[in-house]
VOROLO-775617 format. One record per residue (C-alpha): residue number from 1; x, z, y. Coordinates in Angstrom, 1 decimal. Layout:
[node NUM [X Z Y]]
...
END
This chain:
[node 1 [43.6 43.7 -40.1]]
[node 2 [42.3 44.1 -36.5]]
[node 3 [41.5 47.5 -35.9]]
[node 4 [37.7 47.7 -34.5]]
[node 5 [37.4 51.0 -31.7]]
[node 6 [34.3 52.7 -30.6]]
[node 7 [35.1 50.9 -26.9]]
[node 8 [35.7 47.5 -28.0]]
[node 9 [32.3 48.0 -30.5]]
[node 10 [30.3 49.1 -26.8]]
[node 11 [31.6 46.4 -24.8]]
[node 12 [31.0 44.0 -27.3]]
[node 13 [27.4 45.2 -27.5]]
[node 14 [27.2 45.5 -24.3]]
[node 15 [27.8 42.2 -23.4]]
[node 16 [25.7 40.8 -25.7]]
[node 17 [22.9 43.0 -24.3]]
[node 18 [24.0 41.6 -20.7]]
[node 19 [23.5 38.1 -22.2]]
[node 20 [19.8 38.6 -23.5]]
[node 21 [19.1 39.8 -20.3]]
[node 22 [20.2 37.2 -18.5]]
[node 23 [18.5 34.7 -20.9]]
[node 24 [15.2 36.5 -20.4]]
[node 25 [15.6 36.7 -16.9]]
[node 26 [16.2 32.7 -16.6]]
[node 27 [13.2 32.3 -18.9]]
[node 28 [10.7 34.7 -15.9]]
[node 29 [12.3 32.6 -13.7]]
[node 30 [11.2 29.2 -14.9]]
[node 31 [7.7 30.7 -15.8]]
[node 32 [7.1 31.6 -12.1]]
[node 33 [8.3 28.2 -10.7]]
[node 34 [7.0 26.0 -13.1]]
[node 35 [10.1 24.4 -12.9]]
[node 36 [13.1 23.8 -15.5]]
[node 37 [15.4 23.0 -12.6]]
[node 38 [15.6 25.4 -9.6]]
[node 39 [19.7 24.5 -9.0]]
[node 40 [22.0 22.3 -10.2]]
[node 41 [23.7 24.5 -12.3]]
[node 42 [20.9 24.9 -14.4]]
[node 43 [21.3 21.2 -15.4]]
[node 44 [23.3 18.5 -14.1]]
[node 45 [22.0 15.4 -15.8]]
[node 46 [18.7 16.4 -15.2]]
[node 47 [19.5 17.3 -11.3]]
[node 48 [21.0 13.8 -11.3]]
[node 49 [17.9 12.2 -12.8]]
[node 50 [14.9 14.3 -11.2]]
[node 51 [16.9 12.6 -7.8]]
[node 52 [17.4 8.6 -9.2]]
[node 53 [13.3 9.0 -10.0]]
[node 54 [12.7 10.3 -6.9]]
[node 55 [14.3 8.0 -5.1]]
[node 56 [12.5 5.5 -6.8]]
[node 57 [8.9 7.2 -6.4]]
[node 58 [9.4 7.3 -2.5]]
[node 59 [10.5 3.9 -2.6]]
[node 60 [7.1 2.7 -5.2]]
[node 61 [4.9 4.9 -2.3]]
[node 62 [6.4 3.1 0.3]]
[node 63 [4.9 -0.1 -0.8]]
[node 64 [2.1 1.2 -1.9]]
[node 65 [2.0 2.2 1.7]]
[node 66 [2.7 -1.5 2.4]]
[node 67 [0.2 -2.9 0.4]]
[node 68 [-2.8 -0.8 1.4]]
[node 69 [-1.9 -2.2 5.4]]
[node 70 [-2.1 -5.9 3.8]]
[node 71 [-5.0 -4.9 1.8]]
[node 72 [-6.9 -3.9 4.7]]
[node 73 [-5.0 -7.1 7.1]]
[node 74 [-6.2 -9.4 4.5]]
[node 75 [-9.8 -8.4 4.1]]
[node 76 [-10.3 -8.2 8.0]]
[node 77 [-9.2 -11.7 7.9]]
[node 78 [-11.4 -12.9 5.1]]
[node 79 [-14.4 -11.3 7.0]]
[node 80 [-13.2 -13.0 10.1]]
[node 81 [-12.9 -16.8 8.5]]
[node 82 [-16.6 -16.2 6.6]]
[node 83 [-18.2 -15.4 10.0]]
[node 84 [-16.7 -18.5 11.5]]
[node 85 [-17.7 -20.6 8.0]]
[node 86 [-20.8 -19.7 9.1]]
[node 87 [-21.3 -20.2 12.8]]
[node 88 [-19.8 -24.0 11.7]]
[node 89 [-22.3 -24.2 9.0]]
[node 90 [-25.3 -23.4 11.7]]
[node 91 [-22.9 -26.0 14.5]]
[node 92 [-23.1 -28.8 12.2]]
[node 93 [-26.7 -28.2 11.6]]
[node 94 [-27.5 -28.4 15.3]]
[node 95 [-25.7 -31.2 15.8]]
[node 96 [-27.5 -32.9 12.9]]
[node 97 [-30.6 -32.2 14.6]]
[node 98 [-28.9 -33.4 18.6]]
[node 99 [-28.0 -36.5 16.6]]
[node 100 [-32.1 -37.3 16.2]]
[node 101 [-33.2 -39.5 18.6]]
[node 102 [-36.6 -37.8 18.1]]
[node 103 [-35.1 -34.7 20.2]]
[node 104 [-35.8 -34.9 23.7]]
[node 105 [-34.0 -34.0 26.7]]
[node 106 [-34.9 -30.1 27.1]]
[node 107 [-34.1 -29.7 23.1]]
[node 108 [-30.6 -31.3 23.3]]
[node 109 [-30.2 -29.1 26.7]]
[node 110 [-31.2 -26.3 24.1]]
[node 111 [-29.0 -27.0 21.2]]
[node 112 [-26.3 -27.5 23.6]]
[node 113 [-26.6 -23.8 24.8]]
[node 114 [-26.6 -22.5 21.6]]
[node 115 [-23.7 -24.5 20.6]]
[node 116 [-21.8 -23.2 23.5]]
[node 117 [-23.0 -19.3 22.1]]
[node 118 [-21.2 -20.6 18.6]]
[node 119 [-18.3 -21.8 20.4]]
[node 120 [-17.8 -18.5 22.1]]
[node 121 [-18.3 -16.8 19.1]]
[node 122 [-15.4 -18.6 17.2]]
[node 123 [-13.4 -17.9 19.8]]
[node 124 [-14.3 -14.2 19.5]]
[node 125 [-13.4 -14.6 15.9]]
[node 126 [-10.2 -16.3 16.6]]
[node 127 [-9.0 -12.9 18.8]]
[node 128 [-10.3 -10.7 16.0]]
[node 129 [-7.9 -7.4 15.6]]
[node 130 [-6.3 -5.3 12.8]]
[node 131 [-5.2 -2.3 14.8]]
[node 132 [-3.7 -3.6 17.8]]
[node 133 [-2.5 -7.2 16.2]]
[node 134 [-4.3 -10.1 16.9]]
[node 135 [-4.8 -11.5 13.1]]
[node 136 [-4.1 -15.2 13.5]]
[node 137 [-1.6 -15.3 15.9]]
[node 138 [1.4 -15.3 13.6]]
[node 139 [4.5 -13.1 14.5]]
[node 140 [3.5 -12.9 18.6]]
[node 141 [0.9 -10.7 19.8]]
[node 142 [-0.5 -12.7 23.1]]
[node 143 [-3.6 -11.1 24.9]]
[node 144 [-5.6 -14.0 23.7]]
[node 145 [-5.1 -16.4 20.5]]
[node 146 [-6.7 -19.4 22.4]]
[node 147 [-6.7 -20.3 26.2]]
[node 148 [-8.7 -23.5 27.7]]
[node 149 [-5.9 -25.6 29.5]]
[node 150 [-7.1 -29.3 31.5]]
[node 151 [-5.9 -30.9 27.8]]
[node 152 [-8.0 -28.4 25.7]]
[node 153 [-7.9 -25.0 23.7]]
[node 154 [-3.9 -23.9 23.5]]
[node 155 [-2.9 -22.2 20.7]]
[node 156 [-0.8 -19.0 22.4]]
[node 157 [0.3 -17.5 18.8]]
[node 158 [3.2 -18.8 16.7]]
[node 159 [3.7 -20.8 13.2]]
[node 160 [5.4 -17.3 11.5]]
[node 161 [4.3 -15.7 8.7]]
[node 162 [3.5 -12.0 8.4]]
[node 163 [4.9 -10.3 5.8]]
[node 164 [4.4 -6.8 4.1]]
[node 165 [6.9 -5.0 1.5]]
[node 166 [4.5 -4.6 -1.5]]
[node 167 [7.2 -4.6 -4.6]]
[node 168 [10.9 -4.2 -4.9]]
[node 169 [12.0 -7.7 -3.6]]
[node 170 [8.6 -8.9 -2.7]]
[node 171 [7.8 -9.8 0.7]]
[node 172 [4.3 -11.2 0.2]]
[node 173 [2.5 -13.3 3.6]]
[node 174 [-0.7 -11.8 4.5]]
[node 175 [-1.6 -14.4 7.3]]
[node 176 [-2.3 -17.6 8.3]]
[node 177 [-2.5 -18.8 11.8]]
[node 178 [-4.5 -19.8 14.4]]
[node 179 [-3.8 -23.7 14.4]]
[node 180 [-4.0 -23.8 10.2]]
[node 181 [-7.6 -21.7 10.5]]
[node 182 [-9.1 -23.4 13.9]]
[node 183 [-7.2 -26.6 14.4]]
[node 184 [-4.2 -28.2 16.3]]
[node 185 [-3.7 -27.9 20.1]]
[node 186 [-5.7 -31.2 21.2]]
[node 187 [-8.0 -31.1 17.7]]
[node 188 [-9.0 -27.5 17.8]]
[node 189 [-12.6 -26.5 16.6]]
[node 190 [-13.5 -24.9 20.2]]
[node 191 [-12.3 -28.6 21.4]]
[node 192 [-14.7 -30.1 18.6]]
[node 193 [-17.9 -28.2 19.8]]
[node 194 [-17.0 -28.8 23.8]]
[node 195 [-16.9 -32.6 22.6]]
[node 196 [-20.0 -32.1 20.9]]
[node 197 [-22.0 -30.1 23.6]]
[node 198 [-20.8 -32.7 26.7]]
[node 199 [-22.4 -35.6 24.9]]
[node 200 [-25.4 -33.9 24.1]]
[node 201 [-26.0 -34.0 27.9]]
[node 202 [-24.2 -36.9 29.0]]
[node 203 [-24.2 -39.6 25.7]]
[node 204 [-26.9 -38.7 22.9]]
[node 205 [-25.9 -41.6 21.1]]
[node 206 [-22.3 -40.5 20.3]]
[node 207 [-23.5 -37.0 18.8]]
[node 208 [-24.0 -37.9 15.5]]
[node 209 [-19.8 -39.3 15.8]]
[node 210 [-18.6 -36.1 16.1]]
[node 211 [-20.1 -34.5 12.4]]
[node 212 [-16.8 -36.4 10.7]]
[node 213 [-14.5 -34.0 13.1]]
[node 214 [-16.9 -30.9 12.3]]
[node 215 [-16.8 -31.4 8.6]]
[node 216 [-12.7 -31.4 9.1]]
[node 217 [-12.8 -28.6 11.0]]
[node 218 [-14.8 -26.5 8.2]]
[node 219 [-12.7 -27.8 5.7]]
[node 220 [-9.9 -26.5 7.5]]
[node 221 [-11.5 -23.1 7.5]]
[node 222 [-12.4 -23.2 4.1]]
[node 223 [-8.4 -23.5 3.6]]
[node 224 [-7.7 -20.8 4.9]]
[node 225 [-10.2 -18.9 3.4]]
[node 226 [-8.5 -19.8 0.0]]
[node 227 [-5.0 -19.1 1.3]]
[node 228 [-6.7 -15.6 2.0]]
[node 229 [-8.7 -15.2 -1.4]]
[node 230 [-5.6 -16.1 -3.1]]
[node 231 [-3.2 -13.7 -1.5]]
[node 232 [-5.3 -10.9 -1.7]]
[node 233 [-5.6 -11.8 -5.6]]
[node 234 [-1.8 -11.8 -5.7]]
[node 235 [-1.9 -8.3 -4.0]]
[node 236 [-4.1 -6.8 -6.4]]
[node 237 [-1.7 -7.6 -9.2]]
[node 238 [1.4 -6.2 -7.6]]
[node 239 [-0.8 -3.1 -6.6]]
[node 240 [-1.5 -2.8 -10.2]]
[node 241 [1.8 -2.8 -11.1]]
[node 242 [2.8 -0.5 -8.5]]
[node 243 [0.3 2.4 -9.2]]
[node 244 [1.5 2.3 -12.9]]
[node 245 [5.0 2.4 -11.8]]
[node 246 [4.5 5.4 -9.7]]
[node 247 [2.6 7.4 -13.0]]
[node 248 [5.5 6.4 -15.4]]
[node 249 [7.5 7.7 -12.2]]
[node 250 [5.8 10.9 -11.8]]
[node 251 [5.6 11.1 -15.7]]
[node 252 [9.3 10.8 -16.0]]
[node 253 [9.8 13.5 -13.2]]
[node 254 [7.6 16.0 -14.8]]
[node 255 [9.3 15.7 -18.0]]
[node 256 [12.8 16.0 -15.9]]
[node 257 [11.6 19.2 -13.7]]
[node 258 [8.3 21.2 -15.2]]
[node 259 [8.3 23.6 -17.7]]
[node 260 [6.4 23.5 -20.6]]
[node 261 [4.1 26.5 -20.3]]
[node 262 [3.4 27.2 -24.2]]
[node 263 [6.6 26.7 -25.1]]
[node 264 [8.5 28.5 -22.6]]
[node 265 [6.1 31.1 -23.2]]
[node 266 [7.0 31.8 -26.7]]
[node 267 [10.6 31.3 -26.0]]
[node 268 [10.1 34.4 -23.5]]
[node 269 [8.0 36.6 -25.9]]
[node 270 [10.8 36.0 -28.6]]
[node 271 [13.6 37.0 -26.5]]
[node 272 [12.1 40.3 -25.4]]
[node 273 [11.2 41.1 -28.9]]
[node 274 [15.3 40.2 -29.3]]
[node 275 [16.3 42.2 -26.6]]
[node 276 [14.3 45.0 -27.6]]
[node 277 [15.7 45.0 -31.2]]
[node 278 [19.2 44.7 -29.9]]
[node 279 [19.1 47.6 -27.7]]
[node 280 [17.7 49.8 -30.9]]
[node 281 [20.5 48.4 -33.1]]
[node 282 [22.9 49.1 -30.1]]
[node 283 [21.6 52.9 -30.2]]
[node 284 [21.9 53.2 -33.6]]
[node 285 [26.2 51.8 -33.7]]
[node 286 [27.0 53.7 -30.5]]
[node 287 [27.9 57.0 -32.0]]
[node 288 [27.9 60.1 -29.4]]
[node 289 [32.2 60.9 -29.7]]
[node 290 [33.8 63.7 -29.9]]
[node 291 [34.2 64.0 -26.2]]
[node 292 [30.4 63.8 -25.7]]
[node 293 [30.0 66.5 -27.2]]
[node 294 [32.5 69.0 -25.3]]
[node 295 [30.5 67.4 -21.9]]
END
């Protein structure tokens, strides 16, 4: 039978006391951060997973990120292609009316000037900007999408696509170029209208041949509007997907790192009232000895 000494019964409670102390301590501590993990050591698995989530939450925010920049690319270009839509739409009415052989001289000379304000006008909408990118001009970035050469309008973009990170894997195209929105070098639409506006000073006759190569032209446009429409659709699903993925993220994380309040709360109140009851139990088995007494 192991013989139990007044020391070895004070160290023992001693150290138990130590323990309780330390426990309540780690429980103030987590109460004043908020935070079930402030080092490794106070759990490794979760260290490991609050760091795999967020990994993967800067990663979900990064193409958020991404998204938001095609979001606003895309819807630039959409306003850009409905503005041209339009100025075509009023073109092909005037040439409709330049076509009528009951317009005279001074109101084909008129319909050609403000056919010549809608070409200009296209061609402003051609160089149309998202920050300091021209948005039809593929990949390149050339000072102007368009230039008049002795042939016609050249295109001075290229036939890339531009892309933006929106999902893990996903590279989704947010553009379409100059010669799929306003036409082929040689066939362009600013070609079309010059064709247009020349014989409504020079050949009357011939107007009404050029509505075939208008009508192609808007077509084209409307293309690309659809290309647009149907990209930026696509871009609001994986948005969708990306903003739940980033609250099942930061739900995940929480769960991994933050305290619960209540809880941890009660947990604290019943280790004090533990402590406190130990210490008075202590008092009560650590007899004053012998040698107390002769102090």
């Amino acid at each position: 039978m192991t013989r139990v000494t007044q020391g070895m019964l004070s160290r023992s409670s001693l150290a138990y006391l130590q323990q309780s102390l330390s426990r309540t301590g780690d429980l103030q501590e987590r109460l004043a951060t908020g935070r079930q993990i402030n080092r490794p050591s106070d759990s490794p698995t979760g260290t490991v997973t609050a760091m795999l989530t967020r990994s993967s939450l800067t990663r979900t925010r990064g193409h958020l990120a991404g998204a938001d920049n095609a979001k606003g690319w895309l819807d630039t270009a959409d306003s850009a292609l409905q503005g041209a839509s339009s100025m075509l739409i009023r073109a092909r009415d005037l040439t409709v009316q330049g076509a009528n052989a009951s317009v005279g001289d001074v109101g084909r000379k008129n319909i050609a000037s403000e056919l010549r304000s809608i070409r200009d006008g296209l061609l402003e909408m051609a160089n149309t900007r998202f920050g300091d990118r021209l948005l039809f001009s593929g990949t390149g970035n050339p000072a102007e999408l368009f230039v008049d050469g002795p042939l016609g309008f050249v295109y001075q973009g290229d036939p890339h696509s531009v892309t933006r990170t929106v999902a893990e894997g996903i590279k989704l195209p947010i553009n379409v170029t100059g010669t799929e929105a306003f036409g082929p070098n040689g066939n362009t639409v600013f070609d079309v209208l010059d064709q247009v506006i020349e014989d409504l000073e020079l050949n009357p006759d011939a107007v009404s041949g050029h509505l075939a190569s208008i009508d192609e032209a808007h077509n084209r446009l409307l293309t690309a509007l659809g290309t647009i429409g149907a990209r930026a659709n696509r871009l609001e699903s994986l948005v969708d997907r990306a903003t739940d993925q980033e609250m099942n993220l930061r739900t995940r994380l929480s769960s991994v790192e933050d305290v619960d309040l209540p809880e941890t709360i009660m947990e604290l109140q019943m280790q004090e009232v533990a402590y406190q009851a130990a210490l008075s139990a202590t008092s009560r088995v650590i007899q004053p000895s012998l040698l107390d007494f002769l102090r």
